[in-house]
C-alpha positions as MATLAB code, in Angstrom:
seq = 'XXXXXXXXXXXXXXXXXXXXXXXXXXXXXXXXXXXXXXXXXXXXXXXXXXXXXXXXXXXXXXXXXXXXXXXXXXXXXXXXXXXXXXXXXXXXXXXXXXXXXXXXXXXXXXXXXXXXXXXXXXXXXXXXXXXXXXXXXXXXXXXXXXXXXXXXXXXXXXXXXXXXXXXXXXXXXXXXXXXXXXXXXXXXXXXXXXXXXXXXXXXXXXXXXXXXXXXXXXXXXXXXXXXXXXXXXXXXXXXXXXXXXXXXXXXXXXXXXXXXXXXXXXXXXXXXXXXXXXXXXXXXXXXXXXXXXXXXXXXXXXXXXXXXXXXXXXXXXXXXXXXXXXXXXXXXXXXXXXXXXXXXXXXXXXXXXXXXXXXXXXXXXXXXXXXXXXXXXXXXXXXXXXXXXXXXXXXXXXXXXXXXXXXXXXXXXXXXXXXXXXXXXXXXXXXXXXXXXXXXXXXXXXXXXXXXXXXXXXXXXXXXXXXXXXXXXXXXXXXXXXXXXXXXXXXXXXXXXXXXXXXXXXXXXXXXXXXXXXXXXXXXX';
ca = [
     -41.828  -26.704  -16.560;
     -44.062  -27.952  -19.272;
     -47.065  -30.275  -17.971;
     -48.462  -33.185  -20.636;
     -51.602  -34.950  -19.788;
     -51.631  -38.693  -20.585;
     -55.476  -39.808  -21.367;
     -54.826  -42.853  -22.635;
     -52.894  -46.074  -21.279;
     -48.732  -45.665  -22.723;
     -46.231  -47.640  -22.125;
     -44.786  -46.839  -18.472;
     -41.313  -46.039  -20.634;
     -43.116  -42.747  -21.976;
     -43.967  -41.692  -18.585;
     -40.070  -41.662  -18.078;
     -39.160  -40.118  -21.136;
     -41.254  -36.983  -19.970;
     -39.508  -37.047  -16.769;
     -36.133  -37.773  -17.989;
     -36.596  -34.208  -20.461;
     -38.072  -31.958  -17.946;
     -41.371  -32.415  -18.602;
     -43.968  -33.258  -16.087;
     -46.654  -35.880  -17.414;
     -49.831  -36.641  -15.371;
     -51.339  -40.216  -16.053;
     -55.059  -39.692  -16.148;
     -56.891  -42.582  -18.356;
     -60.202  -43.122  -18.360;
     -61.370  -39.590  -17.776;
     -65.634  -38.782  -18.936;
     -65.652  -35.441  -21.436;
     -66.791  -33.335  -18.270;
     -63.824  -34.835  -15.994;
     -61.563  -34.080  -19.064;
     -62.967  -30.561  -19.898;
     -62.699  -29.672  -16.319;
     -58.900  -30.404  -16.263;
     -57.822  -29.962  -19.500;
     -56.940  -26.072  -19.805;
     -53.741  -27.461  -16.637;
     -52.069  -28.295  -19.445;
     -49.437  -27.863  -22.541;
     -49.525  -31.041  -24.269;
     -51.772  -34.080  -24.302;
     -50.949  -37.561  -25.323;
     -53.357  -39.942  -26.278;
     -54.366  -43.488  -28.333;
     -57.448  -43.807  -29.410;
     -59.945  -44.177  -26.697;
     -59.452  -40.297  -25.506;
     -61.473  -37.417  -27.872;
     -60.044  -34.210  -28.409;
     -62.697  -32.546  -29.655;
     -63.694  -28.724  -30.807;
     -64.950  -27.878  -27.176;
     -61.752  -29.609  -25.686;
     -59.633  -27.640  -27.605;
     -61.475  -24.488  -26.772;
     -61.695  -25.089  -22.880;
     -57.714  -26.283  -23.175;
     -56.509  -22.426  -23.042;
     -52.726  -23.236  -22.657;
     -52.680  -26.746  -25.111;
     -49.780  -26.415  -27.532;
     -49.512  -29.795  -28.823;
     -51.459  -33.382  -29.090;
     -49.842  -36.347  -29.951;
     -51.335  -39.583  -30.703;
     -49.718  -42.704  -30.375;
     -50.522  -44.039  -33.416;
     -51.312  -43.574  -37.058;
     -55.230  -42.781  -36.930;
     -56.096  -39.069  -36.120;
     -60.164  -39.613  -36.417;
     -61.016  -38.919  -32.758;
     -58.740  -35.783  -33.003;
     -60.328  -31.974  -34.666;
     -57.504  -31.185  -36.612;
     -59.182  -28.061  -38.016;
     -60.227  -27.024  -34.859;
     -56.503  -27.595  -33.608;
     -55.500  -25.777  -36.435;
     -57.487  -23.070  -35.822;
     -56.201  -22.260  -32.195;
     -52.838  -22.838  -33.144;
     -52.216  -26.037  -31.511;
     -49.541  -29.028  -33.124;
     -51.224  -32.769  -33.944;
     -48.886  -34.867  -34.400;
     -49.118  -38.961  -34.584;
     -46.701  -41.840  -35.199;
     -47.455  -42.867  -38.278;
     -44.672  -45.726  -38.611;
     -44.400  -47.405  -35.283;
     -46.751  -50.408  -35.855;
     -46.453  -51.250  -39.349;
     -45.024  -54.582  -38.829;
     -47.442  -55.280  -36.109;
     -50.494  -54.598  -38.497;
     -49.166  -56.303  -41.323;
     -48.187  -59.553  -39.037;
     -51.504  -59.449  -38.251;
     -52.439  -59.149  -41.539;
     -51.097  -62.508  -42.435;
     -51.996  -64.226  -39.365;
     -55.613  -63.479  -39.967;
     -54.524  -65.171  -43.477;
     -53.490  -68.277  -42.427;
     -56.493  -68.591  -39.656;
     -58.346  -68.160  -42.818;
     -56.817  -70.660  -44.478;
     -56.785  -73.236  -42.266;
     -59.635  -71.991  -40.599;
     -57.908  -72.183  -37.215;
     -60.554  -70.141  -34.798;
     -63.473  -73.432  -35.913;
     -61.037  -75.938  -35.536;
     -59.915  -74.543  -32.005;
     -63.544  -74.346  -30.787;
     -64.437  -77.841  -31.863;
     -61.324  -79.584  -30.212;
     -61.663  -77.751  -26.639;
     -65.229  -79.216  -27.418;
     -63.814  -82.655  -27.612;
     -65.502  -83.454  -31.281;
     -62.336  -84.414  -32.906;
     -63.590  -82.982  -35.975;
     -60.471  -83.407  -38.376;
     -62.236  -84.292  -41.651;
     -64.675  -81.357  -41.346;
     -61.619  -78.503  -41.638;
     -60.628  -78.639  -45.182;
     -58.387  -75.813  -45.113;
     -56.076  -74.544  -48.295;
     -52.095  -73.907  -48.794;
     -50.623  -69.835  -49.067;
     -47.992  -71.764  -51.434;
     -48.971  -70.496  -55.304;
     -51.860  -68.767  -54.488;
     -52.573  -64.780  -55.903;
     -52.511  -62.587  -53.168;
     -54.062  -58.766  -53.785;
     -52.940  -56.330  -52.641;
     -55.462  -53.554  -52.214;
     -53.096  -50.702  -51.093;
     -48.935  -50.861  -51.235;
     -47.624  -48.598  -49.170;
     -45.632  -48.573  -45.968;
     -47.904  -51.464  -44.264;
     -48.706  -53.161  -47.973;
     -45.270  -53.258  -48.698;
     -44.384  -55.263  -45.325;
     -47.474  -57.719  -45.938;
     -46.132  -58.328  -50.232;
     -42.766  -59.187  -48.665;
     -43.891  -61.814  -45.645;
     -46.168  -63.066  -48.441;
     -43.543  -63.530  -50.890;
     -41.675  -65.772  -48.525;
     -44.486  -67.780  -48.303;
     -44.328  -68.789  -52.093;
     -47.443  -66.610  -52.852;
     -47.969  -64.293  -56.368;
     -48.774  -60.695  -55.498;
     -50.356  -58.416  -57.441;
     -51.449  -54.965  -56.232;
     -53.378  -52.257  -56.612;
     -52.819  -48.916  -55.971;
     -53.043  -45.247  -57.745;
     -49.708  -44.240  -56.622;
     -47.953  -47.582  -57.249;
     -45.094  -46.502  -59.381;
     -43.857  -49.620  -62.204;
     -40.394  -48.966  -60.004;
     -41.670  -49.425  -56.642;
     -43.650  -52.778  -57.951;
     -40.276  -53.939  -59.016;
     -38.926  -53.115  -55.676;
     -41.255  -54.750  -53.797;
     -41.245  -57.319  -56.220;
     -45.218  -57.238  -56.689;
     -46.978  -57.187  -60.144;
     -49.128  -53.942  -60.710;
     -52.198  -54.411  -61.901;
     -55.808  -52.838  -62.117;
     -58.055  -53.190  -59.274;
     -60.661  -55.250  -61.673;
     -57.252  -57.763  -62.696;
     -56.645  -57.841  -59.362;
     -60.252  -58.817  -58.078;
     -60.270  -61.844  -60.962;
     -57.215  -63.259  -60.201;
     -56.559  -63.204  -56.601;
     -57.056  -66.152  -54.263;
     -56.726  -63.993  -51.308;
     -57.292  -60.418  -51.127;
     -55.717  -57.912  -48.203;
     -56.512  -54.608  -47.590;
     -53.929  -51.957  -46.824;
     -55.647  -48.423  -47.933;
     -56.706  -45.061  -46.088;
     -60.485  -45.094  -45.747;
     -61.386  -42.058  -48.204;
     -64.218  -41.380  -50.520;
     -62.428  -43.106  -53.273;
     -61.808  -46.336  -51.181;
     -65.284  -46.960  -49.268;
     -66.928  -49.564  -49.832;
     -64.343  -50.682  -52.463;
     -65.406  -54.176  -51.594;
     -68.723  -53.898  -52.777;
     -71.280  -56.580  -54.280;
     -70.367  -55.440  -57.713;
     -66.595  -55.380  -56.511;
     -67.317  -59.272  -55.313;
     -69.028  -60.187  -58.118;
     -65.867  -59.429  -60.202;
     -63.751  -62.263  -57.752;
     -63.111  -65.257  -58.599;
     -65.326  -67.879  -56.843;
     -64.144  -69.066  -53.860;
     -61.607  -65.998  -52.730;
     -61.177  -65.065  -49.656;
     -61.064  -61.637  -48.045;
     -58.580  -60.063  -45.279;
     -59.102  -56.588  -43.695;
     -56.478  -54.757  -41.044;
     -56.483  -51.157  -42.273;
     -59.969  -49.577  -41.937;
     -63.793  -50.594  -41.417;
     -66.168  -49.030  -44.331;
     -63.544  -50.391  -46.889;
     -66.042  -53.109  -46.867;
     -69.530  -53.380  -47.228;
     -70.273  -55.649  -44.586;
     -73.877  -56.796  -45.861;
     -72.676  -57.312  -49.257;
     -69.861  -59.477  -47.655;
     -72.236  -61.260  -45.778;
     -74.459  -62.258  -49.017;
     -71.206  -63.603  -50.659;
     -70.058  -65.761  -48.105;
     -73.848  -67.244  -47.784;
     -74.019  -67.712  -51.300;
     -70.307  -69.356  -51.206;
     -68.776  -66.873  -53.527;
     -66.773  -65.424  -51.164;
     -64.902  -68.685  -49.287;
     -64.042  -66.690  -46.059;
     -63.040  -63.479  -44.152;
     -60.851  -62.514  -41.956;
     -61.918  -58.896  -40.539;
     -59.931  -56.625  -37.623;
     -62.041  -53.500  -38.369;
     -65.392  -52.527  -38.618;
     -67.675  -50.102  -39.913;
     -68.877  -49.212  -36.575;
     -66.191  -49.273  -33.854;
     -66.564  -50.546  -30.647;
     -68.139  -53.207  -32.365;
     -70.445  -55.554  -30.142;
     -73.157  -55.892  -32.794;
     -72.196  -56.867  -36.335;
     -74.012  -58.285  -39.326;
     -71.188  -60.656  -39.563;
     -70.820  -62.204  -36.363;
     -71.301  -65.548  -35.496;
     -70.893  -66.138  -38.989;
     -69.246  -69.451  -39.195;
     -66.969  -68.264  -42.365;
     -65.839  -65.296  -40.435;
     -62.839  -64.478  -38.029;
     -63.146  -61.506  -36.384;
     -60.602  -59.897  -34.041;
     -61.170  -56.441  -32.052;
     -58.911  -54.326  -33.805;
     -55.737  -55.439  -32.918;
     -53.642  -55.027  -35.213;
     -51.389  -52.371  -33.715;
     -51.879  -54.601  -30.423;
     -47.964  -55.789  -30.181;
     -45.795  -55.200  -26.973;
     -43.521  -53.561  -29.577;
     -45.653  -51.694  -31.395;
     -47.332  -50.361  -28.373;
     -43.864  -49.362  -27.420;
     -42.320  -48.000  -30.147;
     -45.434  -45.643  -30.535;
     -45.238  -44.747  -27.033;
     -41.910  -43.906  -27.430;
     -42.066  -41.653  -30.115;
     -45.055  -39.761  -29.062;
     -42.902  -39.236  -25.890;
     -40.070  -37.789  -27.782;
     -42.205  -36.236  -29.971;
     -43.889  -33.537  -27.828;
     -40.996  -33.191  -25.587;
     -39.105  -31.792  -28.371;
     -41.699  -29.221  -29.591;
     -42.424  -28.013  -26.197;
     -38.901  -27.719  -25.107;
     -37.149  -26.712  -28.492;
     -40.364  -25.576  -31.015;
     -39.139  -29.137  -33.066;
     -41.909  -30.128  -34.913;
     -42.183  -34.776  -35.983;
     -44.283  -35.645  -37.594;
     -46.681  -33.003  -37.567;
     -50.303  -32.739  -39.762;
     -51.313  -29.617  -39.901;
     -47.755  -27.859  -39.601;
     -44.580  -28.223  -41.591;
     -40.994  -28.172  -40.184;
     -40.249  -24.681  -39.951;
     -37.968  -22.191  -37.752;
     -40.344  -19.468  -35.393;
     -38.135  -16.608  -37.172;
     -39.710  -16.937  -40.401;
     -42.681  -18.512  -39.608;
     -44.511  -15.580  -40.731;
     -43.402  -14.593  -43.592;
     -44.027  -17.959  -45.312;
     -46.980  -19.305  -43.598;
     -48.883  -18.013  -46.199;
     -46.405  -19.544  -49.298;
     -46.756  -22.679  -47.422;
     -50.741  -22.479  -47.645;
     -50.191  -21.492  -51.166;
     -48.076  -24.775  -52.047;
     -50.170  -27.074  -50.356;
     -53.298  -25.864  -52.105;
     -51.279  -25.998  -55.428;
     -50.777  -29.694  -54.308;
     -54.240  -30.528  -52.766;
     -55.670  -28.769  -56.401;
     -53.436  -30.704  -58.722;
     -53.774  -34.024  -56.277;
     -57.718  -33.866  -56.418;
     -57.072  -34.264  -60.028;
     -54.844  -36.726  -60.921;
     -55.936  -40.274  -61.002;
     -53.163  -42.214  -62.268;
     -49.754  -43.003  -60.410;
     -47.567  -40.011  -60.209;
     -44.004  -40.471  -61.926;
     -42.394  -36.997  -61.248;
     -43.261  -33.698  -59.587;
     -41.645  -30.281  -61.109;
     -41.961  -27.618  -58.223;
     -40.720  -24.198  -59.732;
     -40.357  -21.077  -57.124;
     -39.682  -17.648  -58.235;
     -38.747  -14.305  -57.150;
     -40.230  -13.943  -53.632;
     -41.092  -17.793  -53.682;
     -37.610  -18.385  -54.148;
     -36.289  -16.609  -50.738;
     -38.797  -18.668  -48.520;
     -38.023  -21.917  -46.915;
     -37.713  -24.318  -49.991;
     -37.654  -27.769  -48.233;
     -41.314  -26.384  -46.008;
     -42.611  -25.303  -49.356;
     -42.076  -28.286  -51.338;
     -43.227  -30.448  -48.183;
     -46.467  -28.839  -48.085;
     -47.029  -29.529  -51.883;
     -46.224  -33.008  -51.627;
     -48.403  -33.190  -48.424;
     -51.456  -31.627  -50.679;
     -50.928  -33.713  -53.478;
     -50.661  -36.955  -51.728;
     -53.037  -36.308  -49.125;
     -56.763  -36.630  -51.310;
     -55.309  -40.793  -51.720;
     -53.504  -40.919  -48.795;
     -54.264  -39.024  -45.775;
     -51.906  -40.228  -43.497;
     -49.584  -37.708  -45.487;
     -48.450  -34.917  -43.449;
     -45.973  -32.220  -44.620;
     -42.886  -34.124  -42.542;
     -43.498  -38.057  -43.892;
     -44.519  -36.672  -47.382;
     -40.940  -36.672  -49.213;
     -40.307  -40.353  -47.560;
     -43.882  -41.086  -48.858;
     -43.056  -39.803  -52.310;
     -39.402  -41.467  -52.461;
     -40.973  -45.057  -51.595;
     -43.554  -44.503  -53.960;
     -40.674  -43.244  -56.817;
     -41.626  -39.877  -57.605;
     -39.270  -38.101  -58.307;
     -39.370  -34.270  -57.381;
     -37.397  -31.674  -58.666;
     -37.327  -28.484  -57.793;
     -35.996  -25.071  -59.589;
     -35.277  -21.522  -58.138;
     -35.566  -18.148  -60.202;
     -35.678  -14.493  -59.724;
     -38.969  -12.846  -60.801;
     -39.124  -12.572  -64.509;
     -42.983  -12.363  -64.893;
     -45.546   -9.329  -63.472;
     -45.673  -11.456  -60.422;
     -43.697  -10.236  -57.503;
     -43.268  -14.196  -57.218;
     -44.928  -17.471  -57.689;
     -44.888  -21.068  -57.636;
     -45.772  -23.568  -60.050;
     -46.644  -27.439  -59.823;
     -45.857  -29.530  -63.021;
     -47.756  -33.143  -62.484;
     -46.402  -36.164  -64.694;
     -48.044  -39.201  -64.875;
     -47.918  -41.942  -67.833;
     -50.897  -40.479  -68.903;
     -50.598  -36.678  -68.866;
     -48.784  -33.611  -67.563;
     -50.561  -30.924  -65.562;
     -49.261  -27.944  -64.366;
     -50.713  -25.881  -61.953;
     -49.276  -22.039  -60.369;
     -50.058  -20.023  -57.955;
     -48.855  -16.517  -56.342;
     -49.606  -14.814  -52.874;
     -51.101  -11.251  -53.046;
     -50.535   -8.500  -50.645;
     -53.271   -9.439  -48.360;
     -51.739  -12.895  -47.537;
     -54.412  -15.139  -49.653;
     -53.395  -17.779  -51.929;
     -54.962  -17.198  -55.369;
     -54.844  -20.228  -58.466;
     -53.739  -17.907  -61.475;
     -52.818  -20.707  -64.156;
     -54.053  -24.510  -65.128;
     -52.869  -26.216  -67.986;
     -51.475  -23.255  -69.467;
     -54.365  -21.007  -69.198;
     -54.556  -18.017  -67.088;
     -57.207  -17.257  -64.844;
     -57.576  -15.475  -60.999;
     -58.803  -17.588  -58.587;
     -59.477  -17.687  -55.037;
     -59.594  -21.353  -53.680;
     -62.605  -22.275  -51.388;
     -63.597  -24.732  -49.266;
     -66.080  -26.380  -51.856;
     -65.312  -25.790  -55.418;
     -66.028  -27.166  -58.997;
     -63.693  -27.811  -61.834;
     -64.980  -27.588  -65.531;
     -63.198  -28.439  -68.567;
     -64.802  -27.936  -71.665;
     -64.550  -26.449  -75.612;
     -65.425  -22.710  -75.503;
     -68.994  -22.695  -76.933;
     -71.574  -20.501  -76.461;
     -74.237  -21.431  -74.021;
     -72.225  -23.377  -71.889;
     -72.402  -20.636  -69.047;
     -75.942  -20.242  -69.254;
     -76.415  -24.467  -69.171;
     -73.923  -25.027  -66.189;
     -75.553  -22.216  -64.196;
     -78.974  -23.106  -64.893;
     -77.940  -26.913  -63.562;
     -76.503  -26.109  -60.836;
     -79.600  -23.463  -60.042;
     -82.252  -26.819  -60.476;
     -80.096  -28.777  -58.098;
     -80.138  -26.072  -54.971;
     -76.125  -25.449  -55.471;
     -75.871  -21.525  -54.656;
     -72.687  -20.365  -56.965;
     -70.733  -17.807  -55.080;
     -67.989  -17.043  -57.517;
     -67.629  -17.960  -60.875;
     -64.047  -17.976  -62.541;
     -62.685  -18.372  -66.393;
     -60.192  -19.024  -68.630;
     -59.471  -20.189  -72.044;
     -56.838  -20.891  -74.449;
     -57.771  -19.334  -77.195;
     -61.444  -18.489  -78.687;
     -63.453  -21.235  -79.404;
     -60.898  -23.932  -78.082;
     -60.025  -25.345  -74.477;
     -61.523  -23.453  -71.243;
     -61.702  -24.167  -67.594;
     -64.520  -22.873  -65.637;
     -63.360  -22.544  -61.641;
     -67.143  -22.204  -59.721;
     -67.120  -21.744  -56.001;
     -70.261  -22.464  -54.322;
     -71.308  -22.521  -50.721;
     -71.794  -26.515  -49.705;
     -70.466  -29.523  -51.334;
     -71.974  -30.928  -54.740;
     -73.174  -34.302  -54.943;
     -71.670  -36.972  -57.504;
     -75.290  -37.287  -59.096;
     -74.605  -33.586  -59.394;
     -71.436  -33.651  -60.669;
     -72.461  -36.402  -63.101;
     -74.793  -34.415  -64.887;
     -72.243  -31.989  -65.096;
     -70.513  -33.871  -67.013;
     -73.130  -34.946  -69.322;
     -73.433  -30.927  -70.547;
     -72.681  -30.342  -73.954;
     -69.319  -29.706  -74.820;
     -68.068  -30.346  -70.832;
     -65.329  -32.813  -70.942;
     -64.642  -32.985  -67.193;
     -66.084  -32.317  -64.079;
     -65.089  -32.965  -60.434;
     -65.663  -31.625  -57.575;
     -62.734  -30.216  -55.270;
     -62.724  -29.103  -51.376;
     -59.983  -27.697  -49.896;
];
C-alpha cells in the first residue's frame, strides 16, 4: 500500500480521501528539517501547504518519494529541479482558491476605501470619530488591473458589478479575451495615469518586480490607491512608503510581503496602510477545495501513474515515456526559446511536427511548448494547465503533422504570431538524445541550448565578432560556445553565445549598444 506523509495542516476530508483509495496518509505537521529528514525516506508521496520545505537534501534523504503535492498554487518552498532530477512528480492546485484570493482582493478594496480597519479601531475606542473617515465610492472609479488571468479575470468581473471602469494590463492579454472579460486593454503607463485603484494579479518574475516602483508611482495619478494579493516584491515597499507620506499615493491595501513571515515591515503601523497576513487563499472553501484536489491528485499517480497538474512532467503513458522524453524537452525549449523572446501578446501558435516528431505523443508535445512559451510571463504554467491557459488567453494553436521531407530524420518547428511580428523557431533531436536549436527566423544554425545563453541580432559586418567577444571578455563573462547564422552575406545574422553564469542587464545593455547589434537578451533555460 502506498504511504503519503501530510506536513502541513489539510482539511480532515483529504485524510479520508487517502483512506477511501487505498492509500495510507500519516498526519505529521509541524515537523523541524531534522525530524522531517529523519522520517522522510518512509514514504511515497508527501503533501504539503506552504509552511513544510522540500528541499534538495529532503529529496535526497526521501529514497522512495514519488510525488509532492502542494495544496496550492505557489511552488517556492518546493526544489523542482532537484525533484526533477531524482525523478520525483510536483504537482500543485493551481485553481482551487482563485475566488478566495480575488474576494479578498476586493475586500481589501473597499477597507481601503472606506478605510474600515481606522474606523474600527477608533469606535471600540469609544472616540466616535465619524467626520475624521472621509472614505470614497468603487461606483465610476478606474480600476487597473495589473495582471488578467485566472484570478484577474474573477477580480474585473466582481469589479464590474460594482459600477467600476477596468482597464488592464497584461503581455498576454489578447484584444478577444479583454472583450470577454469586458476590460479595456491598455499599456501599463495608461493604466498607471488613469486608474483610481490599482490591483495586482501577476506571477512575481524578473519582468514584474518591483513593477510598482517610485518611477512606476510617479506616473499615477495623485491620490490612487494601491491593492496587492498575488505576490510580495511586486512592490517596492520603501518607495510605497514615500508616496503615501508625501500623499501621492492615497492608501494601500497589502496581503503579501517582500519578506514572508512578516513581523517587521517598513509599512506597518502606517496609518494609510491595511495589512493582512497573507490570507488570501484563507477561505473554508478554498482550503477545501485545494485539499481535495491534492488528495485526488497523488492518489491517482501513485495508484494509476495519472499525472494533474503536474510542473515538471507532462501527461504521458509509461510505454512511451522514453522514446519521447527527449521530443518533449525539445518542444519545451522551442517554447521557453521563442517565449523568452516575445514581448507582446501572443495571437496564434503554429506547432509543425515531422517525420519522427510526427509519431510521438502530439497532445504531450504541444503541451510542453505551450508550457515553455508561457512559462518566462507566467510561471504557474505547467505542461497540463497550459492549453486552458492559452484558450482563456485566445491563442489559438494549430498544429500540423508531416512525414520527413527535409535531411532531418524529424523535427519540430514553433511559428510565434503576435500583432507585431512572426517568429519561428525549429528544432530536431540527434541520436544522442539532446535537443539542438537548428533554425530562427529563417536562418539556419546548430545549436545546443544551455542553461545561460545570449541572443544577438545584428547586420553581418565585419568586426562585430571581435567587438562582442572583446565585451563580454572586459565584463568577466567566460564564452563557452559561440554559434552563427546569417541570411545572406552582409544582411541579417543571429549570434547564439553560451557562456558559463548568467549576464547582467548592464551587460546585456551594452550589448546592445554595439555597432550594428539590433537586439540583445539574455536567455536561461
Amino acid at each position: 500500500m502506498p504511504k503519503v506523509l501530510i506536513a502541513d495542516k489539510l482539511s480532515p476530508a483529504a485524510v479520508a480521501i487517502f483512506k477511501m483509495r487505498g492509500v495510507e496518509a500519516d498526519v505529521k505537521t509541524g515537523l523541524s528539517k531534522e525530524e522531517l529528514l529523519k522520517i522522510v525516506d518512509q514514504y511515497d508521496g508527501i503533501a504539503i501547504r506552504s509552511a513544510t520545505k522540500v528541499t534538495a537534501e529532503v529529496i535526497k534523504a526521501a529514497k522512495k518519494l514519488k510525488v509532492v503535492g502542494r495544496a496550492g498554487i505557489g511552488v517556492d518552498n518546493v526544489d523542482i529541479p532537484a525533484a526533477t532530477a531524482a525523478g520525483v512528480i510536483v504537482m500543485n492546485t493551481p485553481f482551487g482558491n482563485s475566488i478566495t484570493t480575488a474576494e479578498h482582493a476586493i475586500a481589501l478594496m473597499m477597507a481601503l476605501a472606506r478605510e474600515l480597519p481606522a474606523a474600527n479601531s477608533s469606535t471600540h475606542a469609544g472616540k466616535w470619530e465619524k467626520n475624521r473617515f472621509m472614505g470614497v465610492e468603487l461606483y465610476g472609479k478606474t480600476l487597473g488591473l495589473i495582471g488578467a488571468g485566472n484570478i484577474g479575470g474573477i477580480v474585473a468581473d466582481r469589479a464590474k458589478g460594482l459600477k467600476m471602469h477596468v482597464v488592464a494590463y497584461d503581455p498576454y492579454l489578447s484584444p478577444e479575451r479583454a472583450q470577454e472579460l469586458g476590460v479595456e486593454k491598455v499599456e501599463l503607463d495608461e493604466l498607471l495615469g488613469r486608474a483610481d485603484f490599482i490591483t495586482l494579479h501577476t506571477p512575481l518574475t524578473s519582468e514584474t518586480r518591483n513593477i510598482i516602483s517610485a518611477d512606476a508611482i510617479n506616473k499615477m495619478r495623485k491620490g490612487v490607491r494601491i491593492i496587492n494579493c498575488a505576490r510580495g516584491g511586486l512592490v517596492d515597499e520603501g518607495a510605497l512608503k514615500a508616496a503615501l507620506d508625501s500623499g501621492q499615493v492615497a492608501g494601500a491595501a497589502l496581503d503579501v510581503f517582500s519578506e514572508e513571515p512578516a513581523k517587521t515591515n517598513i509599512l506597518f503601523g502606517h496609518d494609510k496602510v491595511v495589512a493582512t497576513p497573507h490570507l488570501g487563499a484563507s477561505t473554508e472553501e478554498a482550503q477545501e477545495n485545494v485539499a481535495l484536489q491534492v488528495a485526488e491528485q497523488i492518489s491517482d499517480y501513485l495508484l494509476t501513474g495519472a499525472i494533474i497538474n503536474a510542473l515538471n512532467m507532462p501527461s504521458i503513458s509509461a510505454q512511451e515515456a522514453q522514446l519521447v522524453r527527449p521530443w518533449i524537452a525539445l518542444a519545451a525549449k522551442l517554447g521557453a526559446f521563442a517565449g523568452q523572446l516575445t514581448e507582446t501578446s501572443i495571437e496564434s501558435v503554429e506547432i509543425l511536427y515531422e517525420g519522427t516528431a510526427a509519431t510521438m505523443n502530439q497532445r504531450a508535445l504541444t503541451q510542453a511548448a505551450l508550457a515553455g512559451l508561457l512559462k518566462p510571463h507566467l510561471p504557474e504554467v505547467n505542461m497540463v494547465n497550459a492549453p486552458i491557459v492559452a484558450k482563456e488567453r485566445a491563442i489559438k494553436v494549430s498544429e500540423t503533422r508531416r512525414d520527413r521531407q527535409g535531411i532531418y530524420e524529424g523535427y519540430i518547428k514553433i511559428t510565434v504570431k503576435t500583432a507585431k511580428m512572426e517568429r519561428g523557431v525549429a528544432g530536431t533531436v540527434f541520436s544522442d538524445g539532446r535537443p539542438r536549436l537548428i533554425q530562427v527566423k529563417g536562418i539556419n544554425l546548430d545549436a545546443e541550448f544551455a542553461p545561460h545563453m545570449l541572443y544577438v541580432t545584428n547586420e553581418d559586418k565585419p568586426g562585430f565578432i571581435g567587438r562582442l567577444g572583446t565585451l563580454l571578455g572586459e565584463a568577466h563573462v567566460n564564452i563557452a560556445n559561440f554559434t552563427l547564422g546569417r541570411a545572406a552575406p552582409g544582411s541579417d545574422a543571429i549570434a547564439l553565445v553560451e557562456v558559463d553564469g548568467e549576464v547582467s542587464e548592464t551587460v546585456v545593455a551594452e550589448i546592445r549598444r554595439l555597432p550594428h547589434v539590433r537586439r540583445a537578451k539574455a536567455l536561461a533555460f
